[in-house]
C-alpha positions as CSV (number, residue, x, y, z in Angstrom):
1,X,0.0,0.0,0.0
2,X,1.2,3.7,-1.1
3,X,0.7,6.7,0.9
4,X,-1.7,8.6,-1.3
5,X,-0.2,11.3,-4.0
6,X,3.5,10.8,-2.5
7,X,5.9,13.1,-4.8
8,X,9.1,11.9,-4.7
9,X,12.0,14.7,-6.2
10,X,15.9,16.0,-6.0
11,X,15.7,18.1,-3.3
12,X,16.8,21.7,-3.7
13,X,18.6,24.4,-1.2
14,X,14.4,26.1,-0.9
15,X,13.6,22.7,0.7
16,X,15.5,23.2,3.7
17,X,12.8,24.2,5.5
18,X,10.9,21.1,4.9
19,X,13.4,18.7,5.3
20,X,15.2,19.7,8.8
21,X,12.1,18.9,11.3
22,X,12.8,15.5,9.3
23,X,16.5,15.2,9.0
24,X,16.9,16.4,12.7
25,X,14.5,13.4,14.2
26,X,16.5,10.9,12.0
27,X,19.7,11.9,13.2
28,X,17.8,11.9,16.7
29,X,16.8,8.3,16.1
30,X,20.3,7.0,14.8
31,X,22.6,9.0,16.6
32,X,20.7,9.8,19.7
33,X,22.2,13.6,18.8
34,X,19.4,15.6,17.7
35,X,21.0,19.3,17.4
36,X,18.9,21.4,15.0
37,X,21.5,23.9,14.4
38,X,24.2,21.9,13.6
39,X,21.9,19.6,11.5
40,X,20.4,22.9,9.8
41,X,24.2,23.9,9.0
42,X,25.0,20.5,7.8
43,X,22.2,19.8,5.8
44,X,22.2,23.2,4.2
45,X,25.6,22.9,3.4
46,X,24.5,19.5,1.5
47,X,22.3,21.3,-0.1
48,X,23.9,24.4,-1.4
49,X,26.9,22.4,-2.3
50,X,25.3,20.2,-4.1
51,X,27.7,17.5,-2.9
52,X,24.7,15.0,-2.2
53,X,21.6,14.2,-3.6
54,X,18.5,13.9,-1.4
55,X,15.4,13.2,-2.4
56,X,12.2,14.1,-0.9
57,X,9.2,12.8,-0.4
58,X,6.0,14.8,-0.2
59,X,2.1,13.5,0.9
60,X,-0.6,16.4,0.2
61,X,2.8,18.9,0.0
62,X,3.9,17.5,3.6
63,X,7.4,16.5,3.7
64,X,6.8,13.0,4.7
65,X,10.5,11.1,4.4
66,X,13.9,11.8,2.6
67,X,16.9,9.8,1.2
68,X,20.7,11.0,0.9
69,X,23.2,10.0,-1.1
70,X,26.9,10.5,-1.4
71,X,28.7,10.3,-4.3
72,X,31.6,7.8,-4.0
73,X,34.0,6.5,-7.2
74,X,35.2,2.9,-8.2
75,X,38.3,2.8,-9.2
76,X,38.1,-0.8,-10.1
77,X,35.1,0.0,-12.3
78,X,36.2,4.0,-13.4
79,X,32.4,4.5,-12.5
80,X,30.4,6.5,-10.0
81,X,28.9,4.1,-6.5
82,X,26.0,5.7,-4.5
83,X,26.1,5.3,-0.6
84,X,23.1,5.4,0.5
85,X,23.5,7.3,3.8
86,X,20.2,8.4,5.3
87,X,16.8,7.1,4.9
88,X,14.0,8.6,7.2
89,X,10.1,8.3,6.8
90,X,8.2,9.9,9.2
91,X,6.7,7.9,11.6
92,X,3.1,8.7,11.0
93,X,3.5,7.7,7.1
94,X,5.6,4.4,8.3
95,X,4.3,1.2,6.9
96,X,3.0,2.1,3.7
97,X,5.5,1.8,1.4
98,X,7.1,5.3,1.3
99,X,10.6,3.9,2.3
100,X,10.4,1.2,-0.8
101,X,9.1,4.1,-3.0
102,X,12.2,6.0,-1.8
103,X,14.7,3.4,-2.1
104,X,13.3,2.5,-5.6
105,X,13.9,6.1,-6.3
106,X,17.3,6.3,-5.5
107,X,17.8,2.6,-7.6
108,X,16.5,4.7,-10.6
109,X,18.5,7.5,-10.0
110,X,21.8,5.6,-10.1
111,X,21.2,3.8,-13.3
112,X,19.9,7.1,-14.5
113,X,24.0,8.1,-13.5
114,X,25.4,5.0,-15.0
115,X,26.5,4.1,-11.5
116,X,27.8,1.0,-10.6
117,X,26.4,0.4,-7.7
118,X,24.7,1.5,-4.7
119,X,26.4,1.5,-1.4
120,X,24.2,0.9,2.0
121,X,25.2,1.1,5.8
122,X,23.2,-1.7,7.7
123,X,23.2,-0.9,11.6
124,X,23.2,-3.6,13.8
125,X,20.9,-2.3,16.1
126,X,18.1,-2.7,13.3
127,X,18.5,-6.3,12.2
128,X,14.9,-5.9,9.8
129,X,16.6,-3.4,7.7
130,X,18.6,-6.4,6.1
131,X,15.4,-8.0,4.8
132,X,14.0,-4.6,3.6
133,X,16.8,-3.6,1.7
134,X,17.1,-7.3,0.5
135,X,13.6,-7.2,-1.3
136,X,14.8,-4.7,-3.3
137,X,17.7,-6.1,-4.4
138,X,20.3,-5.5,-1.9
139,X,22.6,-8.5,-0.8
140,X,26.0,-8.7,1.6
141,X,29.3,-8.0,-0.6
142,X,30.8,-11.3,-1.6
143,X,34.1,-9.3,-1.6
144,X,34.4,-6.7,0.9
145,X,33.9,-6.7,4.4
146,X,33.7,-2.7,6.1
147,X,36.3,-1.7,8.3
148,X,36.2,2.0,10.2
149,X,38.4,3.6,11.8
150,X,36.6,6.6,13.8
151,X,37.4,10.1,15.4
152,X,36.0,11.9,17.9
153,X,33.7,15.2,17.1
């Protein structure tokens, strides 16, 4: 089942607006560091530079959800990967499809960019995402495994 009239599109810097109230609960729900300046400043900067491309998803012109992608490049393949990096539906539109619809967006979008793949962090804290992202055509990388190293800030 689809949410009624959901408008998916590239989001542009005149969406901020819309899209912090959203981006600041996801980073709230991931992170546990909800911070509305600091996600205003980093999601406008996405958004100006145009160093990301997030798509938003509207209900009866209601921001609803959002996907972000960073650009990454294969050297092995001299072609463009997507990482998927953020994927928030609000919770009231949860459950009928809008996260598939936005996922299936974003699978458009990169063979619209001749990518060769798209790139998606799995926390372990949220075991069902697995399955999700599996329907749609997501499956563990038979060669590489992640490794991180982190710094503070």
């Amino acid at each position: 089942m689809q949410p009624v009239g959901a408008q998916i599109r590239l989001a542009a810097p005149g969406d901020l607006a819309a899209l912090l109230p959203l981006f600041d609960a996801y980073r709230a729900f991931f992170a546990g560091n909800a911070d509305t300046a600091r996600s205003e400043r980093f999601l406008g900067d996405r958004l100006s530079a145009g160093d990301s491309a997030l798509f938003l998803a509207e209900v009866a012109d209601a921001a609803e959800g959002f996907v972000q992608l960073y650009p990454l490049w294969s050297s092995w393949y001299c072609r463009r990967i997507w990482f998927l990096s953020d994927l928030y539906v609000r919770e009231r539109s949860r459950r009928h499809g809008l996260g598939r619809q936005l996922v299936e967006r974003v699978i458009d979008y990169a063979q619209e960019t001749n990518a060769s793949s798209i790139m998606v962090e799995l926390p372990l804290r949220e075991p069902h995402l697995e399955q999700f992202y599996g329907k749609l055509g997501f499956q563990r990388d038979p060669v590489f495994h992640l490794a991180r190293r982190s710094f503070a800030g």
